[in-house]
C-alpha positions as CSV (number, residue, x, y, z in Angstrom):
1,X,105.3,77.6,134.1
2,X,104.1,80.1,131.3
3,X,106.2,83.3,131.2
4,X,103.9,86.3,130.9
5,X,104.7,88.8,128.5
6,X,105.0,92.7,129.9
7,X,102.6,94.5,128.3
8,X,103.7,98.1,126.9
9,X,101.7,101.5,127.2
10,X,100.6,103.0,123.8
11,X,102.3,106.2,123.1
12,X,99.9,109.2,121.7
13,X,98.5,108.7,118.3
14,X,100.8,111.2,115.9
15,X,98.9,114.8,115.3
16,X,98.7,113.6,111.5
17,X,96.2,110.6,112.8
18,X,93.5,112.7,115.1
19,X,94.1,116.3,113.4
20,X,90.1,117.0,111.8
21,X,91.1,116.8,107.6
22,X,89.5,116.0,104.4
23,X,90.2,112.3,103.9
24,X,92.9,111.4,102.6
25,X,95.0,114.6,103.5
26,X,97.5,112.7,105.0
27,X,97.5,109.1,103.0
28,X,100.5,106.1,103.6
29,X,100.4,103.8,100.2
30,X,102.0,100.8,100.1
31,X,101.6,97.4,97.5
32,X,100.7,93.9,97.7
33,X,100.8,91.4,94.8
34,X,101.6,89.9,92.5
35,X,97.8,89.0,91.3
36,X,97.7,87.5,88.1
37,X,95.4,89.2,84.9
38,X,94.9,87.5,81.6
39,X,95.6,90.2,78.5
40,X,93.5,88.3,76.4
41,X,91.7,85.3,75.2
42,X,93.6,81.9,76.0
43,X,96.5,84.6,76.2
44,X,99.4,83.9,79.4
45,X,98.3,85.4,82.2
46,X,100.9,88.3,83.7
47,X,101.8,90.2,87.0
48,X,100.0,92.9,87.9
49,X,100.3,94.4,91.9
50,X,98.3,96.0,93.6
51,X,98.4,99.9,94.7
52,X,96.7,100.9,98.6
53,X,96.3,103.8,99.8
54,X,95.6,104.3,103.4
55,X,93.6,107.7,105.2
56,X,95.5,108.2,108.1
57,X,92.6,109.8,109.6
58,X,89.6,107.8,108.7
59,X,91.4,104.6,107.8
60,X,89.6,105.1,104.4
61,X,91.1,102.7,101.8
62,X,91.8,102.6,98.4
63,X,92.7,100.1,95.9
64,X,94.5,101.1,92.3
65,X,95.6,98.0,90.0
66,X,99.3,98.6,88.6
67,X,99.8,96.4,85.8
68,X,103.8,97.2,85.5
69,X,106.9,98.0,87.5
70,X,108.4,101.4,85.9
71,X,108.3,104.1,87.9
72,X,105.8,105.3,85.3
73,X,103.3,103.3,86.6
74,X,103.5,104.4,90.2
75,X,103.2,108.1,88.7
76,X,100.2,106.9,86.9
77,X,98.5,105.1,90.0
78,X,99.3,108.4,92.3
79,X,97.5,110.5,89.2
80,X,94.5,108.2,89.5
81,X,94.1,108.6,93.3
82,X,94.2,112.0,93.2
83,X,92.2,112.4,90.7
84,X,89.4,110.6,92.5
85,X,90.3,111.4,95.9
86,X,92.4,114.6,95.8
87,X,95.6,116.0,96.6
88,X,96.9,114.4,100.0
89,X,99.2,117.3,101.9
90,X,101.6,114.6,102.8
91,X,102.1,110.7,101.2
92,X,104.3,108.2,103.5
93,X,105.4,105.3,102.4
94,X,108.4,102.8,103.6
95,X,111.7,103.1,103.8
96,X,114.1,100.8,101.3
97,X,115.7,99.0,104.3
98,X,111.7,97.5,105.4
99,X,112.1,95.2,102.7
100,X,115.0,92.8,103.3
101,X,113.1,90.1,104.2
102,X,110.7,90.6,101.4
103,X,109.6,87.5,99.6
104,X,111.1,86.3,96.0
105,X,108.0,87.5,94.3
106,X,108.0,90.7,95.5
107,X,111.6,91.1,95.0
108,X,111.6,92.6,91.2
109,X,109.1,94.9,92.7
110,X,110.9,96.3,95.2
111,X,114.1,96.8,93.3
112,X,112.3,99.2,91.6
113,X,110.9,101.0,94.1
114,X,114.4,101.4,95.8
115,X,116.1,103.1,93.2
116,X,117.4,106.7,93.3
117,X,115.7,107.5,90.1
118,X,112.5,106.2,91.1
119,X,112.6,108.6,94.3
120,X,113.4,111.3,92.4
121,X,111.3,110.6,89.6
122,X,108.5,110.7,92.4
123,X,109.5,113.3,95.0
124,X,109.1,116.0,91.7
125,X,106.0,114.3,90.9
126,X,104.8,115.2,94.5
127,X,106.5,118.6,95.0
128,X,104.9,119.4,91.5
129,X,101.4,119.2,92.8
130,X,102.1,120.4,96.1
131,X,102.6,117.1,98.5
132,X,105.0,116.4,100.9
133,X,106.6,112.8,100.5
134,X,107.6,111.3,103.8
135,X,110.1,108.1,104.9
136,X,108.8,106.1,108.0
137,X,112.7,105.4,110.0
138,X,114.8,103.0,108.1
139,X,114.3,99.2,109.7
140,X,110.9,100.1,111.6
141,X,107.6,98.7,109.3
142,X,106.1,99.0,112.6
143,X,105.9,102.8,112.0
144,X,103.6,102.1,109.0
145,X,101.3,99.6,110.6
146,X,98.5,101.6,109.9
147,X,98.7,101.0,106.1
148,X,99.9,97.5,106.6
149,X,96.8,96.3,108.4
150,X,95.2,97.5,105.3
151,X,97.4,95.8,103.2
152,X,96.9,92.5,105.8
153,X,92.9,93.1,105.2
154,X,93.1,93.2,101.4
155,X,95.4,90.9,100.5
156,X,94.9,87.8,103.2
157,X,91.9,87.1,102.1
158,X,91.8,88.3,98.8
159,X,95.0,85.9,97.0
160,X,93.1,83.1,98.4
161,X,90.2,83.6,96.5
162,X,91.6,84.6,93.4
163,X,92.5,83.0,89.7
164,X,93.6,84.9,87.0
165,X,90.8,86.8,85.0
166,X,91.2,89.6,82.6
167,X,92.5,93.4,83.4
168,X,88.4,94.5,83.4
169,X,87.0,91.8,85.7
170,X,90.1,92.3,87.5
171,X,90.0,96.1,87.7
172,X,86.0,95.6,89.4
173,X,87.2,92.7,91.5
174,X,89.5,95.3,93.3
175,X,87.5,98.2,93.4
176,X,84.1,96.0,95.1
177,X,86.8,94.7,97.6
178,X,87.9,98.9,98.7
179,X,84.1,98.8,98.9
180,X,83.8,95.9,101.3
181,X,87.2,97.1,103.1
182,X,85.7,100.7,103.7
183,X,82.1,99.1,105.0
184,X,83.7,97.7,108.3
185,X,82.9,100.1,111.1
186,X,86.0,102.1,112.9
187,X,84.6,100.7,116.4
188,X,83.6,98.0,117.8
189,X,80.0,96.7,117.9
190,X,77.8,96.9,120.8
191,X,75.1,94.2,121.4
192,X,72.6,96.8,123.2
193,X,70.3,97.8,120.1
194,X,70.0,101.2,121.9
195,X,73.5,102.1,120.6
196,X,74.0,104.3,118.0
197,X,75.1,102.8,114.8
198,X,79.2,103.1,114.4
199,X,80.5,104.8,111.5
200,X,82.6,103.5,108.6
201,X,85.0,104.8,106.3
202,X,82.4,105.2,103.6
203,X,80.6,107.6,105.6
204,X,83.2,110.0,105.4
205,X,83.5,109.4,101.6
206,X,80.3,110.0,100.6
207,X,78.0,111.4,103.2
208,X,76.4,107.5,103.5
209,X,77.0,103.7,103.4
210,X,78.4,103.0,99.9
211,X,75.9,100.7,97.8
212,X,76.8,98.1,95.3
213,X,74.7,96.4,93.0
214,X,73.4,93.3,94.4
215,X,74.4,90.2,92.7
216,X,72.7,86.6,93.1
217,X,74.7,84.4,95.6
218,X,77.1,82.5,93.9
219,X,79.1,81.2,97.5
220,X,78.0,77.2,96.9
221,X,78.3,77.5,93.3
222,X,81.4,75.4,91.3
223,X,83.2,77.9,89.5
224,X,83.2,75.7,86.4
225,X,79.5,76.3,86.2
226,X,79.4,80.1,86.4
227,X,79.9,82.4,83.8
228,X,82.6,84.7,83.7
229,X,81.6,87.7,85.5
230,X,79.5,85.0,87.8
231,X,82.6,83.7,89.2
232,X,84.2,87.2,89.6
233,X,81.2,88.0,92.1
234,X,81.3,84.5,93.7
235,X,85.3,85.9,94.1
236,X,84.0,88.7,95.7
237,X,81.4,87.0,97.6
238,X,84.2,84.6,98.9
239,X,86.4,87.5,100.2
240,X,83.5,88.8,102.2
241,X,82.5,85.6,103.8
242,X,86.2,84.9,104.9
């Protein structure tokens, strides 16, 4: 006899998450990693994470590549979002205690990020430009599942397909991959063709569906046969398939 499990009501969705904003008002960021870049020719390759940034209203993502731990670096990827998607009125992110079960590799990382002088370093970095930097409780990740199912989406998939390749090819590698991650549609697809077409992330973005370049398909190829930026795309084209 199979036990069946009660199932529990959803509570209300938090103002924050159905509240009409520019995207990206109210953003949780989070990392992934480590994915591996090559600093040069025949050169070791290194640790580099991954930066994501989540919309909590139009589950919008975005992608920065962080290719050090220092505090620094964080500042550096928070500069770069804003720059491209503009100041959020409030950043969440996790609380220190979320990460005692963390993996080894992600370890180093962490320490860093749970340091006093990293929180300082950026709570002025936020209250300088006007943001509002938020905790989720201490030992509740559930409370950020919004910008860990991004997190699941990117990085599942995406660590499966990937070999080290240098900061450039890595750098487009991410960035085609937010593209991909903000094509899905918010809703569910219907199969009457009378329906009207659901709307993705990207609409909100930019008005429309975002466009990449197309590329030849590179999915049955042997990597050992493509050129460099070939096997990037076949990368990409891997991710997308899975």
């Amino acid at each position: 006899m199979r036990l069946t499990l009660i199932q529990q009501f959803m509570a209300d969705l938090p103002a924050s998450r159905v509240t009409a904003a520019r995207p990206f008002s109210t953003t949780g960021v989070d990392y992934f990693g480590p994915v591996y870049v090559r600093p040069g020719y025949r050169r070791t390759a290194v640790k580099t994470y991954v930066s994501v940034f989540d919309c909590f209203m139009m589950k919008a993502t975005h992608l920065v590549l962080v290719t050090d731990l220092p505090t620094a670096r964080f500042i550096q990827a928070l500069r770069r979002f804003t720059s491209r998607r503009g100041k959020c009125i409030t950043l969440w992110s996790d609380n220190g205690s979320n990460f005692v079960g963390a993996k080894n590799q992600m370890r180093e990382l962490l320490k860093i990020l749970n340091t006093k002088e990293h929180h300082q370093k950026v709570a002025k970095e936020c209250a300088d430009n006007g943001m509002q930097w938020m905790f989720i409780p201490p030992g509740a990740p559930h409370f950020g599942g919004l910008w860990k199912a991004a997190v699941r989406s990117a990085k599942k998939h995406l660590l499966k397909v990937l070999a080290p390749v240098s900061y450039e090819d890595m750098t487009t590698l991410v960035t085609q991959v937010e593209c991909c991650l903000n094509s899905w549609p918010l809703t569910q697809l219907s199969d009457d063709p009378d329906d009207l077409r659901p709307l993705p992330p990207d609409h909100f973005l930019v008005g429309s569906a975002l466009q990449s370049i197309p590329s030849a398909d590179y999915t049955d190829s042997a990597h050992g046969r493509l050129k460099t930026w070939e096997a990037v795309q076949k990368r990409l084209q891997d991710f997308w398939r899975r």
